[in-house]
mmCIF file as Biopython writes it, N, C-alpha, C and O atoms, coordinates in Angstrom:
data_model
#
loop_
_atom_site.group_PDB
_atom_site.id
_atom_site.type_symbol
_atom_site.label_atom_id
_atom_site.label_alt_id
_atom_site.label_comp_id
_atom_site.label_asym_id
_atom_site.label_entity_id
_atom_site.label_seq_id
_atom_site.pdbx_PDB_ins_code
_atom_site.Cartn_x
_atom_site.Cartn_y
_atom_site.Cartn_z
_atom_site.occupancy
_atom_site.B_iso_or_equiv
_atom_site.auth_seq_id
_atom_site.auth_asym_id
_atom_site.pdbx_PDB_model_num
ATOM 1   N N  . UNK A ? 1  ? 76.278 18.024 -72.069 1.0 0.0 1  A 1 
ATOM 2   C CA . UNK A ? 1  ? 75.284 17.099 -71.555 1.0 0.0 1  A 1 
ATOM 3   C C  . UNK A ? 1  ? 75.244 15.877 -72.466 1.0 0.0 1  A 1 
ATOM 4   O O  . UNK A ? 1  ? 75.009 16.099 -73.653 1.0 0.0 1  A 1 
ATOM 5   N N  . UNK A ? 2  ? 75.456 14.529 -72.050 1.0 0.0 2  A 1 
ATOM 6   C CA . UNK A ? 2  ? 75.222 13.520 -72.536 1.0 0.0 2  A 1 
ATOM 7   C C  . UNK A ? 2  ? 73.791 13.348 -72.765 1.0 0.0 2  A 1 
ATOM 8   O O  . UNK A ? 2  ? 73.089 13.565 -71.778 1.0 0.0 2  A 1 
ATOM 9   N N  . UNK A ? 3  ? 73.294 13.061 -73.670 1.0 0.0 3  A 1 
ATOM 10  C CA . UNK A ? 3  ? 72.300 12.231 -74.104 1.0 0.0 3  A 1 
ATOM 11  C C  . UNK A ? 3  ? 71.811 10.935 -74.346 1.0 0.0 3  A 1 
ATOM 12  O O  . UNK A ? 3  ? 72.490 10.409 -75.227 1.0 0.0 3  A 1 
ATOM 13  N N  . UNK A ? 4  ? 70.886 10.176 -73.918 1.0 0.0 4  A 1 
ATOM 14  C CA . UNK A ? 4  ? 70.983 8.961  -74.264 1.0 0.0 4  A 1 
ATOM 15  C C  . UNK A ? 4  ? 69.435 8.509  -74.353 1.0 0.0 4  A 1 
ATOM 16  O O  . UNK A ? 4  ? 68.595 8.841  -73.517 1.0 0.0 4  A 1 
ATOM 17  N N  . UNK A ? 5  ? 69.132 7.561  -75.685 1.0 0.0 5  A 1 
ATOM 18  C CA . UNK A ? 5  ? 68.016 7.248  -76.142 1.0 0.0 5  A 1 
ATOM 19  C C  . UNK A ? 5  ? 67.527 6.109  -75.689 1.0 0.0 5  A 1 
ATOM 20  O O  . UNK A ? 5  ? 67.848 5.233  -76.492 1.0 0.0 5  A 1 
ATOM 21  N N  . UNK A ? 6  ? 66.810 5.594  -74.664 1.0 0.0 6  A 1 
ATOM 22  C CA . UNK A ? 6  ? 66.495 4.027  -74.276 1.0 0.0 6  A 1 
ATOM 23  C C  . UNK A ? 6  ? 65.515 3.960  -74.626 1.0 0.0 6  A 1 
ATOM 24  O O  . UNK A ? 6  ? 64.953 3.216  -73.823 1.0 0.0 6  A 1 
ATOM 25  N N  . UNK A ? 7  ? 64.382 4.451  -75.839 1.0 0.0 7  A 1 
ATOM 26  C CA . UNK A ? 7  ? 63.589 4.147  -76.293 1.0 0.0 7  A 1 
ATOM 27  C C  . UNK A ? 7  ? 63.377 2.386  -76.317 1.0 0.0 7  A 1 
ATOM 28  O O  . UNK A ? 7  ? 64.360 1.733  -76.667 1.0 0.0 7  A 1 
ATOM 29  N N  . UNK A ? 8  ? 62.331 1.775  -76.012 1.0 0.0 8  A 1 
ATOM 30  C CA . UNK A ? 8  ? 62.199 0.577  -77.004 1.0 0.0 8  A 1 
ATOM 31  C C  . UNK A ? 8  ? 62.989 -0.619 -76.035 1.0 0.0 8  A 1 
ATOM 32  O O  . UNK A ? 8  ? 62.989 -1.839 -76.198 1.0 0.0 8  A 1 
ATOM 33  N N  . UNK A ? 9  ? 63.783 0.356  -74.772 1.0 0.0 9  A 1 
ATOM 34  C CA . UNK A ? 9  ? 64.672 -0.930 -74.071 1.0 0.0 9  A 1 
ATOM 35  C C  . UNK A ? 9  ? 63.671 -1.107 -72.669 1.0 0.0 9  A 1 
ATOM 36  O O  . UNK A ? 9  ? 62.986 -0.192 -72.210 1.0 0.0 9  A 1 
ATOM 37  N N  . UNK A ? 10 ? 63.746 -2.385 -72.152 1.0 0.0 10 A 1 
ATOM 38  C CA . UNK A ? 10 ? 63.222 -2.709 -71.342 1.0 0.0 10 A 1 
ATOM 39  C C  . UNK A ? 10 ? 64.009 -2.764 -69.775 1.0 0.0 10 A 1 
ATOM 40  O O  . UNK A ? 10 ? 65.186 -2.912 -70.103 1.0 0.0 10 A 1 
ATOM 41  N N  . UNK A ? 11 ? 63.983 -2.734 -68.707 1.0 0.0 11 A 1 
ATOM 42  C CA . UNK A ? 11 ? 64.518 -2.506 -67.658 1.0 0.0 11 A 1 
ATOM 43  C C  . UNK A ? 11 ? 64.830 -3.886 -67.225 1.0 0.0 11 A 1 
ATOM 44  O O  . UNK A ? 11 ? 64.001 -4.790 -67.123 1.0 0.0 11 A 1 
ATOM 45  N N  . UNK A ? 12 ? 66.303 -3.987 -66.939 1.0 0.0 12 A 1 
ATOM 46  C CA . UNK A ? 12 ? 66.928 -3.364 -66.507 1.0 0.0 12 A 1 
ATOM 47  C C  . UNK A ? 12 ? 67.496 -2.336 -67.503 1.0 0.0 12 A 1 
ATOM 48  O O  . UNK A ? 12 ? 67.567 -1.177 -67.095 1.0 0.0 12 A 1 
ATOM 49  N N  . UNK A ? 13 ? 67.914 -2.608 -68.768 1.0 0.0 13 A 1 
ATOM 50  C CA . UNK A ? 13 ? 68.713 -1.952 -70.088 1.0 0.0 13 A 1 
ATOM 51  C C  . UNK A ? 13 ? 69.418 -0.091 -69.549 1.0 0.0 13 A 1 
ATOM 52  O O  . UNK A ? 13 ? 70.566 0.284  -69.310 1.0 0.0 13 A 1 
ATOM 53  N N  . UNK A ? 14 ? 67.675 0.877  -69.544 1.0 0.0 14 A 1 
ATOM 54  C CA . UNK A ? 14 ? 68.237 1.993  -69.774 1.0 0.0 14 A 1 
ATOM 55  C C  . UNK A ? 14 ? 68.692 2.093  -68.058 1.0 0.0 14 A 1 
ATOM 56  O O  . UNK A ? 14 ? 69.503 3.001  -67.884 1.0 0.0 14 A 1 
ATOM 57  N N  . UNK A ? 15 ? 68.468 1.635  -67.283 1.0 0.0 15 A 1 
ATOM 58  C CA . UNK A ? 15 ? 69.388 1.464  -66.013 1.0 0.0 15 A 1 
ATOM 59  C C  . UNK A ? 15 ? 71.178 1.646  -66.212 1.0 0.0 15 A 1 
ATOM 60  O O  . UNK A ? 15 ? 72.014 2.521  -65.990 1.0 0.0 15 A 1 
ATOM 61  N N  . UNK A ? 16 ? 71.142 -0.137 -66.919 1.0 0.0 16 A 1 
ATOM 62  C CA . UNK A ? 16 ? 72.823 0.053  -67.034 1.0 0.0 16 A 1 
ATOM 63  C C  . UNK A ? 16 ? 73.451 1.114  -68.008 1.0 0.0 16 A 1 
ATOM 64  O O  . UNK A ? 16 ? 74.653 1.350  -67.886 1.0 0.0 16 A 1 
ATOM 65  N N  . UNK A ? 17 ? 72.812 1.685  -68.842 1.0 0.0 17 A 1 
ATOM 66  C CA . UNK A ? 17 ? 72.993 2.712  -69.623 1.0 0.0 17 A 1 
ATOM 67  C C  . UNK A ? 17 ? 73.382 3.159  -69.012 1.0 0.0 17 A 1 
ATOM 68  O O  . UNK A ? 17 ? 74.531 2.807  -68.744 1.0 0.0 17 A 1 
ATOM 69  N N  . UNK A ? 18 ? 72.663 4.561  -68.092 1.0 0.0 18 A 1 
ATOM 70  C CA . UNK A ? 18 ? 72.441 5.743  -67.623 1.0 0.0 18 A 1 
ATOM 71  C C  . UNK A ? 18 ? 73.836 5.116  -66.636 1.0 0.0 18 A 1 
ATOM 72  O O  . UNK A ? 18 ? 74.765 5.876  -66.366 1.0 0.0 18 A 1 
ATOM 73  N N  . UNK A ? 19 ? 73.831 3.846  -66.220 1.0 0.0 19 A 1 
ATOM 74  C CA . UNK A ? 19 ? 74.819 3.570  -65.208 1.0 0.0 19 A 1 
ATOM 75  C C  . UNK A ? 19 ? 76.040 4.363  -66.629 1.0 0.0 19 A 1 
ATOM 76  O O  . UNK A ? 19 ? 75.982 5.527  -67.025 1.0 0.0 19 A 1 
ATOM 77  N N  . UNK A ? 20 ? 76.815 3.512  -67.010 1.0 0.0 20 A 1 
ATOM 78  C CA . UNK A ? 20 ? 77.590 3.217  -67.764 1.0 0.0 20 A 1 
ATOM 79  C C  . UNK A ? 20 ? 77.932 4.980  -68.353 1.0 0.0 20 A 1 
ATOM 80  O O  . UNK A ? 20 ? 78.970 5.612  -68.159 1.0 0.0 20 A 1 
ATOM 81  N N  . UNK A ? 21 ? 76.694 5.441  -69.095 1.0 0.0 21 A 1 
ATOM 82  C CA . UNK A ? 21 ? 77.153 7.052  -68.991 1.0 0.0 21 A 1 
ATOM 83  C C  . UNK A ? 21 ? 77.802 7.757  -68.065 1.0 0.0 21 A 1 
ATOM 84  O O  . UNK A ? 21 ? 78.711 8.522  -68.388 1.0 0.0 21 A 1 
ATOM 85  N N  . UNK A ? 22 ? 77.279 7.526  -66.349 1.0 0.0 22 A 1 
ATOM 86  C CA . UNK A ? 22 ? 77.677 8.086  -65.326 1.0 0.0 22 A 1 
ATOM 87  C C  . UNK A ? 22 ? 78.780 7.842  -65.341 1.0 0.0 22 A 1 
ATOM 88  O O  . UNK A ? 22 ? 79.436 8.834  -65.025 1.0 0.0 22 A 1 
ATOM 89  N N  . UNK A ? 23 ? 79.533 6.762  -65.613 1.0 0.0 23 A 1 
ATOM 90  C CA . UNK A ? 23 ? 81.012 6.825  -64.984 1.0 0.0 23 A 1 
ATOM 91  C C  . UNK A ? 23 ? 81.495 8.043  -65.830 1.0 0.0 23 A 1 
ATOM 92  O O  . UNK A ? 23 ? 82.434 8.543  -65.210 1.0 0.0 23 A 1 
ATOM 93  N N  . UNK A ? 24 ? 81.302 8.607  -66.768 1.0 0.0 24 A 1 
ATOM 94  C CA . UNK A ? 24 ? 82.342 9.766  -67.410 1.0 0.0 24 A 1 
ATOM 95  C C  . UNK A ? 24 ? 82.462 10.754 -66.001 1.0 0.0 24 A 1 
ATOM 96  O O  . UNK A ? 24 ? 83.428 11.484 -65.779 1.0 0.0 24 A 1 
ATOM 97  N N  . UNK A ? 25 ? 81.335 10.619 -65.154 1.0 0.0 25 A 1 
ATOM 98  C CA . UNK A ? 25 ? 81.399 12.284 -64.368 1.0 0.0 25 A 1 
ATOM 99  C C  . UNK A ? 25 ? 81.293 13.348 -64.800 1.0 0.0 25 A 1 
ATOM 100 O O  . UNK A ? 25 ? 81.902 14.380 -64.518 1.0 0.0 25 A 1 
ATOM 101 N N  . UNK A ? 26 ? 80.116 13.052 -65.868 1.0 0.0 26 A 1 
ATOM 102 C CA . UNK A ? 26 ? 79.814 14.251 -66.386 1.0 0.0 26 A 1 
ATOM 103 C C  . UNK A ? 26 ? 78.805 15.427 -65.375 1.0 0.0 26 A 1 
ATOM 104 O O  . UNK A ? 26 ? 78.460 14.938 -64.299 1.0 0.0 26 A 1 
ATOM 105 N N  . UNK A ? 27 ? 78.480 16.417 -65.549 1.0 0.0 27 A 1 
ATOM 106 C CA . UNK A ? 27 ? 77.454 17.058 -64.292 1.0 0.0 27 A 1 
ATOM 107 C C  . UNK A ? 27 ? 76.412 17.314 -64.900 1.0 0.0 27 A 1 
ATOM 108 O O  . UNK A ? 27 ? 75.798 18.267 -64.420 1.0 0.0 27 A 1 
ATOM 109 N N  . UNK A ? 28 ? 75.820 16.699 -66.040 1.0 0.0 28 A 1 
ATOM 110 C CA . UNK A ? 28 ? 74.140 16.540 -66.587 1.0 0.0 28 A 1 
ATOM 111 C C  . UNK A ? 28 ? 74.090 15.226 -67.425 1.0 0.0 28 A 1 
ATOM 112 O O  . UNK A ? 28 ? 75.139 14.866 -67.959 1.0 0.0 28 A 1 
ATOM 113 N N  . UNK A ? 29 ? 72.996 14.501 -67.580 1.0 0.0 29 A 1 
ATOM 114 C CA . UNK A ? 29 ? 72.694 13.857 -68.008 1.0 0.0 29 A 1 
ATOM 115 C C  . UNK A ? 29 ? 71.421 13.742 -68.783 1.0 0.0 29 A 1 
ATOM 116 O O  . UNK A ? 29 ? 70.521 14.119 -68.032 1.0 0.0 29 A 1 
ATOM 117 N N  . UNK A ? 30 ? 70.943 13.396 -69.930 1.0 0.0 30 A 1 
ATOM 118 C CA . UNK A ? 30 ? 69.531 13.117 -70.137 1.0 0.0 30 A 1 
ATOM 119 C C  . UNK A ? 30 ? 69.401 11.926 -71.247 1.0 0.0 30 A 1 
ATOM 120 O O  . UNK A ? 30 ? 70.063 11.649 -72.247 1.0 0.0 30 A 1 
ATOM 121 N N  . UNK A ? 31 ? 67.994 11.214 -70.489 1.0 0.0 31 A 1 
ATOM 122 C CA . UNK A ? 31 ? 67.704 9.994  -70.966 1.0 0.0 31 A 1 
ATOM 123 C C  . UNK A ? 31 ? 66.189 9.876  -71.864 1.0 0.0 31 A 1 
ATOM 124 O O  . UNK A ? 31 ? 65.433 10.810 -71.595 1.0 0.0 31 A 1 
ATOM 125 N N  . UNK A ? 32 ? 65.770 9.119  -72.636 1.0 0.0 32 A 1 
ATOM 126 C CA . UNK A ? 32 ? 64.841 9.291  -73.377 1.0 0.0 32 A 1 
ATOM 127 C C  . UNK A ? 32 ? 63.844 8.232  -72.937 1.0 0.0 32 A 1 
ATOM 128 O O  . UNK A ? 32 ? 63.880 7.426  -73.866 1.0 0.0 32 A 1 
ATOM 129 N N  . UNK A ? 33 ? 62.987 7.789  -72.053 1.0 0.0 33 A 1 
ATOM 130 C CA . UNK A ? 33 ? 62.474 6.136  -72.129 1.0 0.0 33 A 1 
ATOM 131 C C  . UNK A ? 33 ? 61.443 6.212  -72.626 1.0 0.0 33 A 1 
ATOM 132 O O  . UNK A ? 33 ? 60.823 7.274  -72.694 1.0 0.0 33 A 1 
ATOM 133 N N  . UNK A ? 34 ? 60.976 4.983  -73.137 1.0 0.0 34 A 1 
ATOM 134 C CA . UNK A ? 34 ? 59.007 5.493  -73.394 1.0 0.0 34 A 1 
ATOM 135 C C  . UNK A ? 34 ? 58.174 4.245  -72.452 1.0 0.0 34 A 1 
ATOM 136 O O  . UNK A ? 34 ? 57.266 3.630  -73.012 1.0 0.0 34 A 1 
ATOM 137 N N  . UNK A ? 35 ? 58.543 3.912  -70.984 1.0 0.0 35 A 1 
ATOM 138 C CA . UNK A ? 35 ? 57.950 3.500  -70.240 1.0 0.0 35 A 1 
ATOM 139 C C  . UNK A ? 35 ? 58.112 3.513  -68.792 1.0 0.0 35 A 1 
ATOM 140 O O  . UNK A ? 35 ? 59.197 3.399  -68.221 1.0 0.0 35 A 1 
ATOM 141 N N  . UNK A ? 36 ? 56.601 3.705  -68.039 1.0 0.0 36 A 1 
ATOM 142 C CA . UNK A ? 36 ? 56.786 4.337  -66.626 1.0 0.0 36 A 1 
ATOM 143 C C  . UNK A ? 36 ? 57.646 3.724  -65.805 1.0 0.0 36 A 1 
ATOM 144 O O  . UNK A ? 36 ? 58.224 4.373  -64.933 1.0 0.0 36 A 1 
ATOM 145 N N  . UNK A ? 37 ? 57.870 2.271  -65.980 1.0 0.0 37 A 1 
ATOM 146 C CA . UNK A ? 37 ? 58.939 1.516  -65.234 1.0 0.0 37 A 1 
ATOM 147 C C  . UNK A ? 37 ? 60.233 1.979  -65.289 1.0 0.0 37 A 1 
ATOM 148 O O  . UNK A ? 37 ? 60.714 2.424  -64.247 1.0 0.0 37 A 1 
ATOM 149 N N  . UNK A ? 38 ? 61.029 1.961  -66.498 1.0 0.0 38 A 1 
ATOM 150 C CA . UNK A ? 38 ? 62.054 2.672  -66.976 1.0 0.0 38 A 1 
ATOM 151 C C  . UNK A ? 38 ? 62.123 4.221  -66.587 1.0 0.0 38 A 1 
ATOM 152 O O  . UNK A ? 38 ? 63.246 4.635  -66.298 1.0 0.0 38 A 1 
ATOM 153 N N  . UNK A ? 39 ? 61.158 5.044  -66.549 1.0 0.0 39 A 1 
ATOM 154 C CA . UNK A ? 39 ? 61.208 6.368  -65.688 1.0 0.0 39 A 1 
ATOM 155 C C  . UNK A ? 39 ? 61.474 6.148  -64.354 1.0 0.0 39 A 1 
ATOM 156 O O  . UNK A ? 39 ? 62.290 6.776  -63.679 1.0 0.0 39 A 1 
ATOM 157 N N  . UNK A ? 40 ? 60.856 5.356  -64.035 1.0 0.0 40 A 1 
ATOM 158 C CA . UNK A ? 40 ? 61.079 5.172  -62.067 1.0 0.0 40 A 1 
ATOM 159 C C  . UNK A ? 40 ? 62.112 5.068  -61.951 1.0 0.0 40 A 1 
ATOM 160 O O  . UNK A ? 40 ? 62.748 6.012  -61.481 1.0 0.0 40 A 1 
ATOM 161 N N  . UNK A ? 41 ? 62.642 4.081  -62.260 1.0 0.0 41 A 1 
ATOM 162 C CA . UNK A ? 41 ? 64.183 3.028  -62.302 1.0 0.0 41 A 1 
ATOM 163 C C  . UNK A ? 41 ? 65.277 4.361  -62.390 1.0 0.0 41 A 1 
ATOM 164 O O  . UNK A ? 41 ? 65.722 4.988  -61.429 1.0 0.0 41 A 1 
ATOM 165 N N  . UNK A ? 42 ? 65.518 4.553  -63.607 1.0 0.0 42 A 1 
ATOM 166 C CA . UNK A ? 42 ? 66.168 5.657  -64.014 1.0 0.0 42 A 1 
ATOM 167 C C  . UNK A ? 42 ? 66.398 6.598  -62.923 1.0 0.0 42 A 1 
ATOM 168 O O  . UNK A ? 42 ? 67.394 6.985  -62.313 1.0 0.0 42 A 1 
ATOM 169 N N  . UNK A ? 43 ? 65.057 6.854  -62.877 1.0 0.0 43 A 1 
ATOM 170 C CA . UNK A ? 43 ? 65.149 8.187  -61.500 1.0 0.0 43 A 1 
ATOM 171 C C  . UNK A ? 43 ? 65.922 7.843  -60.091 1.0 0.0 43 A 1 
ATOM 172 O O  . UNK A ? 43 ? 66.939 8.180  -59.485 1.0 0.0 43 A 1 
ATOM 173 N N  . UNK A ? 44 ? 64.897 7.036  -59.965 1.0 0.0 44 A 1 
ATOM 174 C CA . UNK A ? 44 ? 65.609 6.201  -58.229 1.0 0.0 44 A 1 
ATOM 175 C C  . UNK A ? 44 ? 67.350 6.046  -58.507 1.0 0.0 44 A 1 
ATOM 176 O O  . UNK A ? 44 ? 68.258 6.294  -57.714 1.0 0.0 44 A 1 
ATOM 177 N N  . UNK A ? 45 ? 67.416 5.665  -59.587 1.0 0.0 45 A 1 
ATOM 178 C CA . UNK A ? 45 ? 69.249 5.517  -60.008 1.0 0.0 45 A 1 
ATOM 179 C C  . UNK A ? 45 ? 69.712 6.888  -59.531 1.0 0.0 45 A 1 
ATOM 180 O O  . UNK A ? 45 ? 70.407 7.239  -58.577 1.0 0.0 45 A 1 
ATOM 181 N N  . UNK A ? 46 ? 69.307 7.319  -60.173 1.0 0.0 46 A 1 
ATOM 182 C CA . UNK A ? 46 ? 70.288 8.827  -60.401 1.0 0.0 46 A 1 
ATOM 183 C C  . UNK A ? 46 ? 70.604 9.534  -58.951 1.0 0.0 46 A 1 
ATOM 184 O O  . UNK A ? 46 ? 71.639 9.958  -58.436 1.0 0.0 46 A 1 
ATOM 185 N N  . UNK A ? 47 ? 68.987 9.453  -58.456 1.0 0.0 47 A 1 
ATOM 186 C CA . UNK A ? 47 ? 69.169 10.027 -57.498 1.0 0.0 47 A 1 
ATOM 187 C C  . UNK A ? 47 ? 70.026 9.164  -56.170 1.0 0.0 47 A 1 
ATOM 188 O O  . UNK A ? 47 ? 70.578 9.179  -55.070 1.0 0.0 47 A 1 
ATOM 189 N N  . UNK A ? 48 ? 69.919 8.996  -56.453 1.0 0.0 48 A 1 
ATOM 190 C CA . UNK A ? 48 ? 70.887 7.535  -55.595 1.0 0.0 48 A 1 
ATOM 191 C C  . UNK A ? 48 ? 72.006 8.039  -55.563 1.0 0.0 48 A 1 
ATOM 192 O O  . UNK A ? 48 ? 72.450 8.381  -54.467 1.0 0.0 48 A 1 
ATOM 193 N N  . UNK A ? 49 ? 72.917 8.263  -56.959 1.0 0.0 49 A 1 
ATOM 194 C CA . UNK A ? 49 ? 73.672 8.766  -57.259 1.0 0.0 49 A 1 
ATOM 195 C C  . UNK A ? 49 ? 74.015 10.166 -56.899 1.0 0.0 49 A 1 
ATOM 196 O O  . UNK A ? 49 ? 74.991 10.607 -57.506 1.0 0.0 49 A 1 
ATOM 197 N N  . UNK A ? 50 ? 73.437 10.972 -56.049 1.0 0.0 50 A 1 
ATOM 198 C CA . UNK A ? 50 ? 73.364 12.637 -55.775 1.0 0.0 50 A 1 
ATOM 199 C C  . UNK A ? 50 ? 72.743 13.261 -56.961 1.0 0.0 50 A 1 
ATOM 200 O O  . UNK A ? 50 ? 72.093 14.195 -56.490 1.0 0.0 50 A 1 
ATOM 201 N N  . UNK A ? 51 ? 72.612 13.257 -58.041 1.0 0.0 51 A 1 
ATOM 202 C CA . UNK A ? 51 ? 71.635 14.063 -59.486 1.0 0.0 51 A 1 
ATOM 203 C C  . UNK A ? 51 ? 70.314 14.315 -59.310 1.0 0.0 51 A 1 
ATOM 204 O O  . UNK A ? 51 ? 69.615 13.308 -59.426 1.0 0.0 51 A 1 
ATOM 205 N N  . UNK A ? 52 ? 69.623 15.526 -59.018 1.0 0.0 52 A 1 
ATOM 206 C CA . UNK A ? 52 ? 68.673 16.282 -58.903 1.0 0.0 52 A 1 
ATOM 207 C C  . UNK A ? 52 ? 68.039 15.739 -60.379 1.0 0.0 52 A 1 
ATOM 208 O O  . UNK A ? 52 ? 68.713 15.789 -61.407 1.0 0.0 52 A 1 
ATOM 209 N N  . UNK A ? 53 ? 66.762 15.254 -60.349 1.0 0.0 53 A 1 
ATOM 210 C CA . UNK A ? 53 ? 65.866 15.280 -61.115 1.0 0.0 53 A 1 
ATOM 211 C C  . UNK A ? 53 ? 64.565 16.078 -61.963 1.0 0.0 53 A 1 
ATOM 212 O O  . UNK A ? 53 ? 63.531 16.487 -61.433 1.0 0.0 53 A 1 
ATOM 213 N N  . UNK A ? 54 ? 64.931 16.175 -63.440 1.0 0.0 54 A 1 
ATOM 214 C CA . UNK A ? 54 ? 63.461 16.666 -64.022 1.0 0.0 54 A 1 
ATOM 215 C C  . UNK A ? 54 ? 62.966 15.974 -64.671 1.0 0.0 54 A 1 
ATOM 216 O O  . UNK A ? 54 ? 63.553 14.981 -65.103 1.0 0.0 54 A 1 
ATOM 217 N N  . UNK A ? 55 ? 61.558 16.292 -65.003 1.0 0.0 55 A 1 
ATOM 218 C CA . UNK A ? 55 ? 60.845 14.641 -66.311 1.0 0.0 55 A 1 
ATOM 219 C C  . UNK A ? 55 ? 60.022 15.879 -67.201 1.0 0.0 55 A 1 
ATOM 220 O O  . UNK A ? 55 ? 59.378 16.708 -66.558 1.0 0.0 55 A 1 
ATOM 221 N N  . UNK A ? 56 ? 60.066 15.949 -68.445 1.0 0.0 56 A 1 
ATOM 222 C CA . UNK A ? 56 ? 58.701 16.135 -68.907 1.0 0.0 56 A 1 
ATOM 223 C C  . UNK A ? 56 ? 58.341 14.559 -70.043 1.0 0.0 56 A 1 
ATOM 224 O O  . UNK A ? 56 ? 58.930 13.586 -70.512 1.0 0.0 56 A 1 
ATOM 225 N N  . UNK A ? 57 ? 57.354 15.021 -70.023 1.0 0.0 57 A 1 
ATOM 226 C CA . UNK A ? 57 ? 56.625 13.704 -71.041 1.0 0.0 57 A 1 
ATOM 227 C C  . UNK A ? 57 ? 55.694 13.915 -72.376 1.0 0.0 57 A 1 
ATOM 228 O O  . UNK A ? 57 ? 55.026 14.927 -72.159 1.0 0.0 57 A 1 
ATOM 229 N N  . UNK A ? 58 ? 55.481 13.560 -73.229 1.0 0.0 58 A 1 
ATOM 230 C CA . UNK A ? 58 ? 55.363 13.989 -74.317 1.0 0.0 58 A 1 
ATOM 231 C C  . UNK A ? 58 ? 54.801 12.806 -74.956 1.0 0.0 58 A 1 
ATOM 232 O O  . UNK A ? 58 ? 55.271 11.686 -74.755 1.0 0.0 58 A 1 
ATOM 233 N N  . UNK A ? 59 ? 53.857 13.015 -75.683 1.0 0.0 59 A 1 
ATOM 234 C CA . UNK A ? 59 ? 53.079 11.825 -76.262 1.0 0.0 59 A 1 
ATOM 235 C C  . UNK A ? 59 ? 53.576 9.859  -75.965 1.0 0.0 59 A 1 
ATOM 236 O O  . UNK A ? 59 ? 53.974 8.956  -76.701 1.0 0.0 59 A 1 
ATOM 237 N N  . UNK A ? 60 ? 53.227 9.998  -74.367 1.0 0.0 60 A 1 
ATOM 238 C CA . UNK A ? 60 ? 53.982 8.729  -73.825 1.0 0.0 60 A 1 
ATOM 239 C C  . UNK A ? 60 ? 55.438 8.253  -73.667 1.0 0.0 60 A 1 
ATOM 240 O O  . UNK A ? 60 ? 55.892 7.191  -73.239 1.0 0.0 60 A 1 
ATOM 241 N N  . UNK A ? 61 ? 56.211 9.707  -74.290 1.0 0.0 61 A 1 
ATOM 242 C CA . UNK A ? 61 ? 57.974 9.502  -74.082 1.0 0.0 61 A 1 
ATOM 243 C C  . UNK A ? 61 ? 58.198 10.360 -72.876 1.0 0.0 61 A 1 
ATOM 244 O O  . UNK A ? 61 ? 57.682 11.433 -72.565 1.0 0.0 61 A 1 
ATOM 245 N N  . UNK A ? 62 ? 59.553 9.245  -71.964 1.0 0.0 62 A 1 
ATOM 246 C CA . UNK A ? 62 ? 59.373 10.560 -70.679 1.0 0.0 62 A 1 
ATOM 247 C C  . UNK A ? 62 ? 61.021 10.861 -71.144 1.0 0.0 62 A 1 
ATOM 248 O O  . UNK A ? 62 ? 61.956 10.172 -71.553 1.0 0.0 62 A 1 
ATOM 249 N N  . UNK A ? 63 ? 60.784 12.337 -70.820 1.0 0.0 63 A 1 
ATOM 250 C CA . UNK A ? 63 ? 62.662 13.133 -70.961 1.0 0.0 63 A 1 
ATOM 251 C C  . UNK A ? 63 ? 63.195 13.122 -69.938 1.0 0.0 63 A 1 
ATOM 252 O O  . UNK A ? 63 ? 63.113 14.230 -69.409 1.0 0.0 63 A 1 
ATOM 253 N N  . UNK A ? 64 ? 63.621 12.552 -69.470 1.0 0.0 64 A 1 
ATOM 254 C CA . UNK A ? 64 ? 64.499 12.993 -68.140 1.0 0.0 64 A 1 
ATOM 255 C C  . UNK A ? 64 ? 65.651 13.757 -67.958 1.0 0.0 64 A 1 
ATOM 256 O O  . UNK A ? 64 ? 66.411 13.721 -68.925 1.0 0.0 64 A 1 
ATOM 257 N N  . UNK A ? 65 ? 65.963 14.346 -67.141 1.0 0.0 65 A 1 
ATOM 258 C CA . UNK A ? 65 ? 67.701 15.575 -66.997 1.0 0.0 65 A 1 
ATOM 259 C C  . UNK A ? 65 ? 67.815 15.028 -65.683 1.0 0.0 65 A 1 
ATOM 260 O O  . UNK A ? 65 ? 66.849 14.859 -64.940 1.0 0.0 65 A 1 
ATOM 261 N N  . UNK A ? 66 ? 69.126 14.721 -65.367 1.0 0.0 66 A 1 
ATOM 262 C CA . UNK A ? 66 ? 69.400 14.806 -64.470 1.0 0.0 66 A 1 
ATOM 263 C C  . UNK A ? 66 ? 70.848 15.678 -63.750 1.0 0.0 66 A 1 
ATOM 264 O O  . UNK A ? 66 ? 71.808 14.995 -63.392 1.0 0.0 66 A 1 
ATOM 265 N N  . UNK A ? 67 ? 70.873 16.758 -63.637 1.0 0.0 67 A 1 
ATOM 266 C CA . UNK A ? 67 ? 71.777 17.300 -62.857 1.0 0.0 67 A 1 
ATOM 267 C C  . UNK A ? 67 ? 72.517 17.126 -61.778 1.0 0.0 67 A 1 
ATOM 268 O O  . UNK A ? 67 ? 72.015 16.150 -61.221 1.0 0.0 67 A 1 
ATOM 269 N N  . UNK A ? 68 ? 73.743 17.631 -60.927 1.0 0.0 68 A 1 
ATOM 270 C CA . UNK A ? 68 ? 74.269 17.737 -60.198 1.0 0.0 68 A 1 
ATOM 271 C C  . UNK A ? 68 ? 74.607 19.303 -59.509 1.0 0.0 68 A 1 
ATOM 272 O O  . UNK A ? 68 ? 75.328 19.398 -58.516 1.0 0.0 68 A 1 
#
């Protein structure tokens, strides 16, 4: 599972990330953001992409996984 930290980045940023990870074709992913915009975004991406979504959140950081 790739990991990736977009703490601190503003959207579009952990977008093209999470883009840019995806091309490996890996079959999990998880992203770190610490804002609700950047959670949405992220999500709507992925799933876009076919990747089943989870979030937990944690003192205002959201975790995201996204599977296949």
């Amino acid at each position: 599972m790739k990991i990736l930290d977009a703490r601190g980045l503003s959207c579009p940023e952990p977008v093209i990330l999470l883009r840019k990870a995806m091309s490996s074709m890996e079959p999990s992913y998880q992203i770190i953001v610490d804002n609700h915009a950047s959670k949405e975004n992220t999500t709507r991406y992925a799933e876009h992409q076919g990747y089943q979504t989870s979030v937990s959140e944690k003192d205002g950081e959201y975790t995201l996984t996204f599977t296949r």
